[in-house]
C-alpha positions in Angstrom: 8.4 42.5 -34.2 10.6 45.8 -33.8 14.2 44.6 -34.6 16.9 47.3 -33.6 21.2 46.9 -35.1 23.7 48.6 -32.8 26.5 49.3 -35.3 29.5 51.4 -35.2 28.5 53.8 -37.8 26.1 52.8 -40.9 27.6 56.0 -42.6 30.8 54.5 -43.8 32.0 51.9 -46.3 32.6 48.3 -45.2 31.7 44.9 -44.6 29.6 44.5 -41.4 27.6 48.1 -42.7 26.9 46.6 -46.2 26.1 42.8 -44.4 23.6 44.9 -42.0 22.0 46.5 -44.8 21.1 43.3 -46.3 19.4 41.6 -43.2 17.9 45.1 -42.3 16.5 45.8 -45.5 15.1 41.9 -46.0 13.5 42.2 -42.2 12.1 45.7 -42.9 9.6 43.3 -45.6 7.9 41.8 -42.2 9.3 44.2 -39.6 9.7 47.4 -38.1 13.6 47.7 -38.2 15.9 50.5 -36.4 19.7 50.7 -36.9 21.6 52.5 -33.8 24.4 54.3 -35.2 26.9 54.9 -32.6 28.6 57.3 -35.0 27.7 60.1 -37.5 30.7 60.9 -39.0 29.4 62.6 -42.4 26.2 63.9 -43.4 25.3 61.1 -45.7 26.0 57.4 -45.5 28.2 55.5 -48.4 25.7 53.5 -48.9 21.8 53.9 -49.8 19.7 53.1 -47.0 16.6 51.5 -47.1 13.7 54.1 -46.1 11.8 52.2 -44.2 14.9 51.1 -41.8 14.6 54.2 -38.7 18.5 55.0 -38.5 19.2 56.8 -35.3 23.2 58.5 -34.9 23.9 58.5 -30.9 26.7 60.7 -31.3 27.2 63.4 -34.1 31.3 63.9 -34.5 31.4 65.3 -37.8 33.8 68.5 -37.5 31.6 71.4 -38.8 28.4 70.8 -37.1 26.4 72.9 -35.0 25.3 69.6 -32.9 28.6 68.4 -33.1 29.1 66.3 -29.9 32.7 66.9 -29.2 32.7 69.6 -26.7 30.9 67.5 -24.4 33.3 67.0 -21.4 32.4 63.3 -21.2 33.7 62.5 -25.5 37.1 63.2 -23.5 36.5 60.7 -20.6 37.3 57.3 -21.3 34.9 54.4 -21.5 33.9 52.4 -18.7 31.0 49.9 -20.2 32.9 49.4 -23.6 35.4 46.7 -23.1 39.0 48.1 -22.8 40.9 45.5 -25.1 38.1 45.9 -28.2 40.3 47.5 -30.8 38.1 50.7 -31.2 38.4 51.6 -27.6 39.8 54.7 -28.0 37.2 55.8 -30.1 34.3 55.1 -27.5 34.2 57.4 -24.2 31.6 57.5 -21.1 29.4 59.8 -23.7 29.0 56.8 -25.5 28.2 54.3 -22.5 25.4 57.2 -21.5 24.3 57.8 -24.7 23.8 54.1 -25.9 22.6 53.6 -21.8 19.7 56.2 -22.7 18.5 54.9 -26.1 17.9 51.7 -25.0 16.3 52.8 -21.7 13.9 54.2 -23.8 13.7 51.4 -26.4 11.3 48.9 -27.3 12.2 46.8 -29.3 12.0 43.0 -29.1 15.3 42.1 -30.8 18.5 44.1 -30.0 21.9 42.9 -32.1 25.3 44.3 -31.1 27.2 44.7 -34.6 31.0 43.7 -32.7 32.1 42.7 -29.7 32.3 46.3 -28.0 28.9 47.0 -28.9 27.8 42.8 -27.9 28.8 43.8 -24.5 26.7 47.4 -24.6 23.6 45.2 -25.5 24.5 42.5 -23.2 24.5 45.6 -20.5 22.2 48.4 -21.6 19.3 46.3 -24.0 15.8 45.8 -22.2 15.6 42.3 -20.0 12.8 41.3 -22.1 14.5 41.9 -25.6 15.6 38.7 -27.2 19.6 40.1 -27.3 22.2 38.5 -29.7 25.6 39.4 -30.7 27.3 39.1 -33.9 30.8 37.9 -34.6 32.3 39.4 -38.3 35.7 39.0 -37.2 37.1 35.3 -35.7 37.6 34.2 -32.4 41.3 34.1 -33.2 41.3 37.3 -34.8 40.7 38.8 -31.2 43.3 39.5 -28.7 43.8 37.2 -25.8 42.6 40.2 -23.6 39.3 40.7 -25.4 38.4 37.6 -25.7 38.8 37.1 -21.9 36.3 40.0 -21.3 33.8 39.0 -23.8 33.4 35.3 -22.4 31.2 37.8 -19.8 29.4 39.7 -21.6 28.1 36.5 -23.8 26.7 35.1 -20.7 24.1 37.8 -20.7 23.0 37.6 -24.2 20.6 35.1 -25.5 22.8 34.1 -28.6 25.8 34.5 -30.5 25.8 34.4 -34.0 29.2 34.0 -36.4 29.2 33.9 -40.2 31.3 29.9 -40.2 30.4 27.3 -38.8 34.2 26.8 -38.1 34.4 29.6 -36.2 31.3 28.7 -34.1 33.0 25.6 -33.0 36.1 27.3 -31.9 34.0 29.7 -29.9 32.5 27.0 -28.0 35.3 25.1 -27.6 37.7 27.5 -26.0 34.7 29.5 -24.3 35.7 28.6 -20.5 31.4 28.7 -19.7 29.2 27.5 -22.4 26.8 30.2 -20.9 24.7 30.8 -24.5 23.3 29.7 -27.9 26.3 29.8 -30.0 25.8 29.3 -34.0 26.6 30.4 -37.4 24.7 31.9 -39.3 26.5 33.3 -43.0 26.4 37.0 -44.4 24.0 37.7 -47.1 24.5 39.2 -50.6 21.5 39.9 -52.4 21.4 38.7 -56.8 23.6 41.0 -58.8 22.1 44.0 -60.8 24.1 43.1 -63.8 24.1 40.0 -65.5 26.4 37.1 -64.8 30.0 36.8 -66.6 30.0 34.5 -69.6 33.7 33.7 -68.4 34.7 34.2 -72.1 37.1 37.2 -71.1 40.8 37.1 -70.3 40.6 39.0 -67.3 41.3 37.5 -63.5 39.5 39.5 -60.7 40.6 40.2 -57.1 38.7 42.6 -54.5 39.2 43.4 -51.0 41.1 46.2 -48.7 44.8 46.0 -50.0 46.1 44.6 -46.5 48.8 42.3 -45.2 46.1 39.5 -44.5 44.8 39.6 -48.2 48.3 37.8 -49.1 47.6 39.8 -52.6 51.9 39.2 -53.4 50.8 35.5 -53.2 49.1 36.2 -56.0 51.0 38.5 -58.2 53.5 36.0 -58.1 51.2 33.1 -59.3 50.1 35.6 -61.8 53.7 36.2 -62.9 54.1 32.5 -63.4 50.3 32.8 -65.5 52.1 35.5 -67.8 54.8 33.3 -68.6 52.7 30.5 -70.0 49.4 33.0 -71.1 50.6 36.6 -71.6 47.4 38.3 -73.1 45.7 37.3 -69.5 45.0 40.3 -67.2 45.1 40.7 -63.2 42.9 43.6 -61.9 42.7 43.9 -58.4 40.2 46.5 -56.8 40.3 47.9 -53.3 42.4 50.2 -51.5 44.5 49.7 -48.6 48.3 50.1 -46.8 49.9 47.7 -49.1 49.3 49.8 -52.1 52.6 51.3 -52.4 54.3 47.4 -51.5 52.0 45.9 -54.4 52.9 48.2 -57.2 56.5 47.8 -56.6 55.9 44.2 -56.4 54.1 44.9 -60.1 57.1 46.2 -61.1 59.7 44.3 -59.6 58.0 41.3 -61.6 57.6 42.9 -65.1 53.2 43.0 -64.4 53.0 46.5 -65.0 51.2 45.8 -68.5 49.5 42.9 -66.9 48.5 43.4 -63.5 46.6 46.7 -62.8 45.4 48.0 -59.1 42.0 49.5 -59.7 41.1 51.3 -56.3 37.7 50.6 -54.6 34.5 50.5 -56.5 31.1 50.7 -55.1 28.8 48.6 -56.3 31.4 46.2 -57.4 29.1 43.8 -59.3 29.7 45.6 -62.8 33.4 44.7 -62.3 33.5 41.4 -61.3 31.4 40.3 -64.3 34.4 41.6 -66.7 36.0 38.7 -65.3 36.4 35.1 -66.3 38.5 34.3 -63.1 37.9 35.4 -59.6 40.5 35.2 -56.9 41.7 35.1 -53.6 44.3 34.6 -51.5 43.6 35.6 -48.4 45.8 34.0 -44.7 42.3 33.9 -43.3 38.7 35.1 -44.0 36.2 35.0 -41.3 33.3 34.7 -44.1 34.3 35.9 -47.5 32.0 38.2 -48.9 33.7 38.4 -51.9 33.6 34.4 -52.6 30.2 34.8 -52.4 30.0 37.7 -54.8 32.1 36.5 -57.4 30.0 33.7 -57.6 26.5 35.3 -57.8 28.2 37.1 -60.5 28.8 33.8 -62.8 32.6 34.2 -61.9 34.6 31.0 -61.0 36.5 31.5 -57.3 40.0 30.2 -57.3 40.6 30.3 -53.2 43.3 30.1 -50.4 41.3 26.8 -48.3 42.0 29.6 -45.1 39.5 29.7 -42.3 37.0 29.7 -41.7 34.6 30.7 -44.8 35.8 29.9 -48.1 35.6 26.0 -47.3 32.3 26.5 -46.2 31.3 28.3 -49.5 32.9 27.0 -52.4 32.2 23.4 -53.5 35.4 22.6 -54.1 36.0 21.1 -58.0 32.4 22.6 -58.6 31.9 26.1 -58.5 35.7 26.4 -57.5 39.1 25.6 -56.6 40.7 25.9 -52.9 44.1 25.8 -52.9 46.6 26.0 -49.5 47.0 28.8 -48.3 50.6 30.7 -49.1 50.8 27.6 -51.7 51.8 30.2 -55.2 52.8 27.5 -56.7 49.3 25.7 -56.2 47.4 29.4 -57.0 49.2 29.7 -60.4 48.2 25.9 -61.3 44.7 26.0 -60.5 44.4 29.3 -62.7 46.1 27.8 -65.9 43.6 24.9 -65.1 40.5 27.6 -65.5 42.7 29.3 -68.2 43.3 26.3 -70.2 40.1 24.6 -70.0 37.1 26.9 -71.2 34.4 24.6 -70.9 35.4 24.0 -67.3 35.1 27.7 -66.3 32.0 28.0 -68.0 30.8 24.9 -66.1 31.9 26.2 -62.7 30.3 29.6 -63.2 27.1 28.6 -63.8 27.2 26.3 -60.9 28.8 29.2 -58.9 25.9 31.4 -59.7 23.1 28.0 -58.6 24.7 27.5 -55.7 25.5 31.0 -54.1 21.5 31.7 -54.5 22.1 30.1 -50.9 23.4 33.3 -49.3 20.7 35.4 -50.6 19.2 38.1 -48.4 15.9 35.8 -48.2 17.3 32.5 -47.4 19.5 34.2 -45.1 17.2 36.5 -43.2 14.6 33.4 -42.6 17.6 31.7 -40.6 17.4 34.6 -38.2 13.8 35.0 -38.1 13.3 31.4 -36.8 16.0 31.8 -34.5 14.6 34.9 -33.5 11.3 33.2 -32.5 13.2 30.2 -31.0 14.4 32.8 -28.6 11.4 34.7 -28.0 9.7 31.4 -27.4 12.5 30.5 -24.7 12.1 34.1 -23.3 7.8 33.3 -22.9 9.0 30.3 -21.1 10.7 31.7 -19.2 7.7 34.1 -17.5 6.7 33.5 -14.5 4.2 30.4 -13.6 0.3 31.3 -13.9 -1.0 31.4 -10.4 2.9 31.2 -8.7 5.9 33.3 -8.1 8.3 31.5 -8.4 10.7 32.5 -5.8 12.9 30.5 -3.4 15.2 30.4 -0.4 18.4 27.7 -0.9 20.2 26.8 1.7 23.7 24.8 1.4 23.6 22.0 3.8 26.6 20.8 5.5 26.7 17.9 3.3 27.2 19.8 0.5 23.5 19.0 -0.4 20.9 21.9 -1.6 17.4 22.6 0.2 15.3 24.7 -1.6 12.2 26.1 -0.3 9.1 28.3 -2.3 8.5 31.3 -0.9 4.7 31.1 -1.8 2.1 28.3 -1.5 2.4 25.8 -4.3 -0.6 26.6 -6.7 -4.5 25.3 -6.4 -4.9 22.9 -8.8 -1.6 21.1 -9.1 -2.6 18.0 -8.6 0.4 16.0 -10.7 2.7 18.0 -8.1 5.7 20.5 -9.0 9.2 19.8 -9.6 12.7 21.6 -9.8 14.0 21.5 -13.0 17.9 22.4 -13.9 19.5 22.7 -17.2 22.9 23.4 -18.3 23.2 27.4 -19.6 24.0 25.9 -23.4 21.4 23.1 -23.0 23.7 20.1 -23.1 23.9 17.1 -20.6 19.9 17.3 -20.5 17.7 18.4 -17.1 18.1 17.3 -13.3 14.6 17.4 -11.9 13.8 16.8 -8.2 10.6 16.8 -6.9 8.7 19.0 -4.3 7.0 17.9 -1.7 3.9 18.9 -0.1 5.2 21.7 1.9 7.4 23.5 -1.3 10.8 22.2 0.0 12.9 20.3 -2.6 16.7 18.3 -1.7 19.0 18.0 -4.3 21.5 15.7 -3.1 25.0 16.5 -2.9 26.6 13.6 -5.2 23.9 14.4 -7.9 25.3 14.4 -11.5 25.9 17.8 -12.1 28.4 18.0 -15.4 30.7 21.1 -14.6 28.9 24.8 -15.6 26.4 27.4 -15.1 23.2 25.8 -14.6 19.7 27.5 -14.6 17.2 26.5 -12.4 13.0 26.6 -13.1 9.8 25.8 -11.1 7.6 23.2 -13.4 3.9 21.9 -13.3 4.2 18.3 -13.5 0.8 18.1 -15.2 0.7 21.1 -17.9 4.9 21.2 -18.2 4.5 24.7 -17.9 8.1 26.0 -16.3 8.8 29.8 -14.8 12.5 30.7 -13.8 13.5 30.6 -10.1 14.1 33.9 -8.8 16.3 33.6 -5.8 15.1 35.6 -2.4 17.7 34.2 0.2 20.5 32.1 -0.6 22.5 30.8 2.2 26.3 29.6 1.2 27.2 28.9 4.3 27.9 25.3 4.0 29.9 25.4 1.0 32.6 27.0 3.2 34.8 24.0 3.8 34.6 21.7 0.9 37.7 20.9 1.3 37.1 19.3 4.6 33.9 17.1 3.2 36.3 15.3 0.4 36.6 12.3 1.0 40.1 10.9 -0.4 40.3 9.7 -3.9 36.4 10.8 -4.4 35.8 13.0 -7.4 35.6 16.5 -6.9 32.4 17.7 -6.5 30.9 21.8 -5.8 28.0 22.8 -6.4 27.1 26.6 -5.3 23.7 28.4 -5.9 23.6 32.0 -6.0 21.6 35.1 -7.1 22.6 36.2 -11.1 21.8 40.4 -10.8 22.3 39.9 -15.4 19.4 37.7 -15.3 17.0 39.9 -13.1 17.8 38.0 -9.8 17.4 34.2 -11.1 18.6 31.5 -9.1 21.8 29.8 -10.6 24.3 26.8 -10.0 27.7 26.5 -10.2 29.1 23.4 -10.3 32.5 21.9 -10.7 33.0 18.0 -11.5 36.9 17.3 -11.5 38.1 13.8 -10.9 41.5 15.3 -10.6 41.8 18.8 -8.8 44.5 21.0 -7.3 43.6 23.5 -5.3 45.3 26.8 -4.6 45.2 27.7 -1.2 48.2 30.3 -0.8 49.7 32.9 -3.6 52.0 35.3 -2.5 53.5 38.0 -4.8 57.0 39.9 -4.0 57.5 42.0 -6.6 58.8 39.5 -9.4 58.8 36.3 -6.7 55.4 34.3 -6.8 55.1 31.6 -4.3 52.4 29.3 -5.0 51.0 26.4 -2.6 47.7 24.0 -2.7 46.9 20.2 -2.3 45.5 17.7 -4.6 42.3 15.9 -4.5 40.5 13.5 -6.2 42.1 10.6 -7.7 45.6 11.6 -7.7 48.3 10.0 -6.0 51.5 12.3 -6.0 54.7 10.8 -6.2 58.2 12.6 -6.8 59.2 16.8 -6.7 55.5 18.4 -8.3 56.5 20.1 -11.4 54.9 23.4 -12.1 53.7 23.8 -16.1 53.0 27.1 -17.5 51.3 26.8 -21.0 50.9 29.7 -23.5 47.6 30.3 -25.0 47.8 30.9 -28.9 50.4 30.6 -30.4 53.7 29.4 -29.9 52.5 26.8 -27.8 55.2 27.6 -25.4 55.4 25.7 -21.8 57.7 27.2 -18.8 58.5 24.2 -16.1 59.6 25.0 -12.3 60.3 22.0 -9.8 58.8 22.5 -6.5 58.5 20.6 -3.2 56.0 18.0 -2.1 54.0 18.6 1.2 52.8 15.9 2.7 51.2 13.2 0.9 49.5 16.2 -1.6 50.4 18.8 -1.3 52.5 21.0 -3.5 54.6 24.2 -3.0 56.1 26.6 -5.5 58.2 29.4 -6.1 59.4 31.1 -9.2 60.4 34.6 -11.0 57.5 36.2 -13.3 60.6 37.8 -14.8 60.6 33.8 -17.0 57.5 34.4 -18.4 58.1 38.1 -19.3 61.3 37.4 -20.9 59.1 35.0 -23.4 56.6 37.3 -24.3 55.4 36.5 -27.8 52.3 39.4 -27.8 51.5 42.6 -26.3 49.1 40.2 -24.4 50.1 36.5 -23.4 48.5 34.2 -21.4 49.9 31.7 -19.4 47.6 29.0 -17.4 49.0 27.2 -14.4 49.4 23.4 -14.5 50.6 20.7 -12.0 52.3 17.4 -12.7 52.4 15.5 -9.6 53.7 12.1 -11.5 55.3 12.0 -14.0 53.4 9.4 -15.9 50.3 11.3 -15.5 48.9 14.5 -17.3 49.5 17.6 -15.8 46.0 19.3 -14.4 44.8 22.7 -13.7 45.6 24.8 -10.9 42.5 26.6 -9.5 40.3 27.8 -6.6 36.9 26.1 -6.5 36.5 24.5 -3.0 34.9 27.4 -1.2 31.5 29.4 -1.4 32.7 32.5 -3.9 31.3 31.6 -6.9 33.6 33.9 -9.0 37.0 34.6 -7.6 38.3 36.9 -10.2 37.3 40.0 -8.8 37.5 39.0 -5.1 41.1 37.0 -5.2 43.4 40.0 -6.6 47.1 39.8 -6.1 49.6 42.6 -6.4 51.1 43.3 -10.2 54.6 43.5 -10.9 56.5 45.6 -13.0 59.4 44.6 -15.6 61.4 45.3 -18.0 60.4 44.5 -21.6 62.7 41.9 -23.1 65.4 43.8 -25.0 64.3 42.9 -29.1 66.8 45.8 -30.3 70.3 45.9 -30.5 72.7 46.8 -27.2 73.6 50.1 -29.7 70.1 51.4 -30.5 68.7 50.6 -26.9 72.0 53.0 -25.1 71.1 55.6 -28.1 67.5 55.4 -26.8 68.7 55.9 -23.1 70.7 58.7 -23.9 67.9 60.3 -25.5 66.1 60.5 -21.9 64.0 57.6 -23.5 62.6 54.6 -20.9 62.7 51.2 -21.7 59.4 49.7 -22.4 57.7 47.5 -19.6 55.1 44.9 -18.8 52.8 44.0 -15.9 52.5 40.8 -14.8 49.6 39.9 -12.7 48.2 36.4 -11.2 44.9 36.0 -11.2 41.9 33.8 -11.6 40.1 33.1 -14.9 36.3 32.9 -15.0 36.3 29.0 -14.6 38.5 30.0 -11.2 41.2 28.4 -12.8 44.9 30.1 -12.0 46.6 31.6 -15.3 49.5 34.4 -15.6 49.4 37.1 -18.0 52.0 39.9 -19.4 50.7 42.6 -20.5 52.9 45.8 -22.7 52.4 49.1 -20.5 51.2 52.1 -22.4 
């Protein structure tokens, strides 16, 4: 099996190069193993590389050579492929899109793994249709902006799995992914045994590592430290790493009387040799999407004393075994679980050498078979997916006016299946099971319009009744026709139900579903947009019975959970009518990039419900339903004098855009976004 990494450069110093390395370098045992370098920004990488891994540098920017892509007209052009809101977007350019474009055109390998979520939705784009593709999360769902996250729920659609290092993280990607549309699990970082041997914890030394950044918390633990000295003061804090919050730490040394105590070492490479000086390990960290340097300290023999953040130190230390967690922020609750390791030898020495037992789980080995099998779960699924022996699966699907689905073959079922054929549907993320309907002699299949279809993406495949054998459906014609006026069809108080076939051009013309299954719906029918007025109108369906003036709900995503209310006007027996300023929402904008979604309470004893657009025939309204943008005034955060300074200057006060639109579950949201 030929395995290829896109990364953003492998010649540089940092977690998801030295996590690559590992996997790379256990794979290259069984595999043939490439690593596409997006980047070659020196002439030799930080780290040794493995030579039988293939490293191939798409673009060379370093600033004396002769190949030196930066003259190239299209490095100045900006990106179209790589997703605008990923925080290295400047960085990438339409040299990039081609270059990456080209190499895979060209490539033939049978895994491709995007290294972050710009490079996910290159592979999700540009990697072969028969590559098994999968992207890699080092970061955290919540880490990511609101924007990115919105444009990577597409690109995941397209690969065949999604892989993050905590399984806490993998359950926050599903649950707030609007479209289970792939595999999503977790699957940790490897770091191979130590070259040193472990700590005997006898020392007097406490060891910290990681870059010297805000989200480290590392003045949460000089102050627990200080409070250490007080009680212990021949102990010793080293903390190693560099970072922005250099200067802040060492006058926080001295500020605190440390500076014969507390030392900050700079980076080290390998780091082993240092944490094994240690009888202590710490870390305080607001959040950690993994914690490589848990997992190190503890192949090293060294007792972890942890922040309980998320996602990955719960997941790796066994807390009261090979560690402590402690809540996060908490100094008081740092400083007493070190005097507790200080004060209690045979307890350190106890933790350490279950530390060292029970990180042997992250080695590259262990780790590296989790991908392998997953790796030929997919390929299996991919074989599966080939076309039926004898059959081409193709069809024609017609909406009936009924809202019921006729599908026909295009070709003559097979000779020899004398058990008979059926249609078989299952979900994108393989919940809720299959649908199957049968064929009849002449290749047509009904799937009735009340069938259960839970709301989703759903795939669709031809299957031998007798040999189970399945082939996708590719679509040929695909008549929508009668999913026009769904609206009409409904009758009252009956649960909403859609359910749209079309043609998916990401998945080499297969036929797909889209259904919706709301027992509670409101429709948007009219949205206007006058520069800052919004007038909104729809009616309700399903089992809703309106009663009093329809309330309007805005809801932040993130955090604050903020809510903005407008009372509108009933019409008719459910219908609903609003009209309000986008000026509200602007003036409570909490991030360069809030969300809002659109809610309606139509009683006021009952939950408020979604606002969207899912009673017609266009599967995905976002790029078909666009409204005009408006154009405001940031919210003044400054004081009256410095913002008439700035105005005298000849300097223009900040704005936002503020755009309606439809999310990609067709649901109606609001979002605010700073202008460059």
């Amino acid at each position: 099996m030929k395995i290829s990494f896109l990364i953003h450069t492998i010649y540089g110093i940092g977690g998801t190069i030295r996590t690559t390395l590992n996997l790379a370098e256990e794979l290259a045992n069984r595999h043939e193993v490439e690593i596409v370098s997006v980047f070659r920004h020196r002439d030799e990488a930080a780290f040794a590389i493995d030579p039988r891994i293939t490293v191939v540098p798409l673009l060379d920017i370093r600033k004396d050579s002769p190949a030196s892509d930066r003259e190239d007209p299209r490095f100045s052009e900006p990106a179209t492929v790589f997703p605008r809101a990923e925080a290295r977007y400047k960085e990438y350019s339409r040299l990039t899109d081609v270059r990456v474009r080209e190499h895979y055109a060209g490539c033939d390998a049978d895994v491709v793994i995007g290294t972050r979520p710009g490079l996910t939705a290159y592979v999700a784009r540009f990697a072969a249709p028969t590559a098994v593709r999968i992207g890699q999360e080092h970061m955290t769902h919540n880490h990511h902006k609101a924007a990115l996250r919105e444009e990577m729920y597409e690109h995941l659609d397209a690969v065949d799995a999604f892989v993050t290092v905590s399984q806490g993280d993998a359950a926050v990607w599903l649950e707030k992914m609007p479209l289970p549309t792939t595999r999503v699990l977790a699957i940790p970082n490897s770091v191979p045994e130590p070259p040193v041997a472990p700590s005997d914890t006898a020392g007097r030394t406490i060891v910290a590592a990681g870059r010297l950044a805000g989200e480290k918390q590392y003045h949460v633990l000089l102050d627990a430290f200080a409070k250490v000295t007080a009680v212990h003061p021949d102990w010793m804090l080293r903390i190693y790493g560099s970072g922005d919050q250099r200067d802040k730490l060492r006058a926080r040394i001295d500020a605190l009387g440390l500076y014969n105590n507390a030392y900050l070492m700079g980076p080290r490479s390998p780091i082993e040799p240092e944490w094994v000086k240690g009888a202590i390990a710490a870390s305080t960290s607001r959040h950690e999407s993994f914690g490589m340097t848990v997992v190190e300290a503890m192949r090293c023999g060294v007792p972890m004393v942890s922040t309980d953040c998320d996602y990955g130190p719960r997941e790796i230390i066994r807390d009261g075994e090979d560690g402590l967690l402690v809540p996060v922020g908490d100094t008081e609750a740092v400083a007493a679980a070190l005097l507790r390791l200080i004060e209690d030898e045979d307890l350190r020495r106890r933790m350490g050498a279950a530390a060292v037992r029970n990180a042997r789980r992250f080695d590259p080995a262990v780790v590296t078979k989790q991908y392998e099998t997953l790796f030929g779960e997919l390929a299996a699924e991919a074989a599966r997916r080939a076309e039926l022996p004898g059959i081409s699966p193709a069809a024609d699907c017609v909406v009936e006016p009924d809202g019921s689905l006729t599908l026909t073959l295009a070709a003559p079922l097979p000779q020899g299946a004398r058990g008979g054929v059926r249609l078989v549907c299952t979900r994108t993320n393989n919940a809720d099971g299959a649908r199957t309907f049968d064929f009849d002699a002449a290749g047509s299949v009904t799937v009735p319009a009340d069938a259960a279809f839970a709301e989703g993406l759903w795939n669709t495949y031809v299957e031998l009744v007798d040999s189970g054998v399945r082939g996708r459906v590719t679509a040929r014609v695909v008549d929508q026709r009668g999913a026009v006026g769904v609206a009409g069809r409904l009758a009252p108080d009956e649960t909403v139900r859609n359910l749209i076939p079309y043609k998916d051009t990401a998945k080499g013309g297969a036929l797909m579903l889209r259904a919706w299954w709301r027992p509670v719906h409101a429709e948007a029918d009219v949205v206007e947009v006058d520069g800052t007025r919004v007038t909104l109108a729809g009616s309700l369906h399903g089992r809703a019975t309106a009663s009093g003036a329809p309330v309007l709900v805005l809801r932040r995503r993130g955090k604050p959970k903020d809510e903005i209310t407008f009372t509108g006007e009933q019409q008719g027996a459910k219908g609903f009518r609003f009209t309000f300023s986008s000026s509200v929402p602007a003036a409570s904008q909490s991030t360069s990039h809030d969300v809002w979604d659109a809610y309606v309470r139509y009683a006021a004893d009952e939950k408020p419900v979604k606002i969207g657009r899912v009673l017609d025939d266009v599967v995905q309204k976002k790029d078909v339903f666009v409204y005009p943008q408006s154009v405001i005034a940031k919210r003044r955060t400054e004081s009256l004098a410095r913002t008439t300074a700035k105005r005298l200057l000849g300097r223009s006060r900040p704005k936002v855009r503020v755009r309606v639109y439809y999310t990609l579950t067709n649901d109606l949201a609001l979002n605010v976004v700073d202008l460059p």
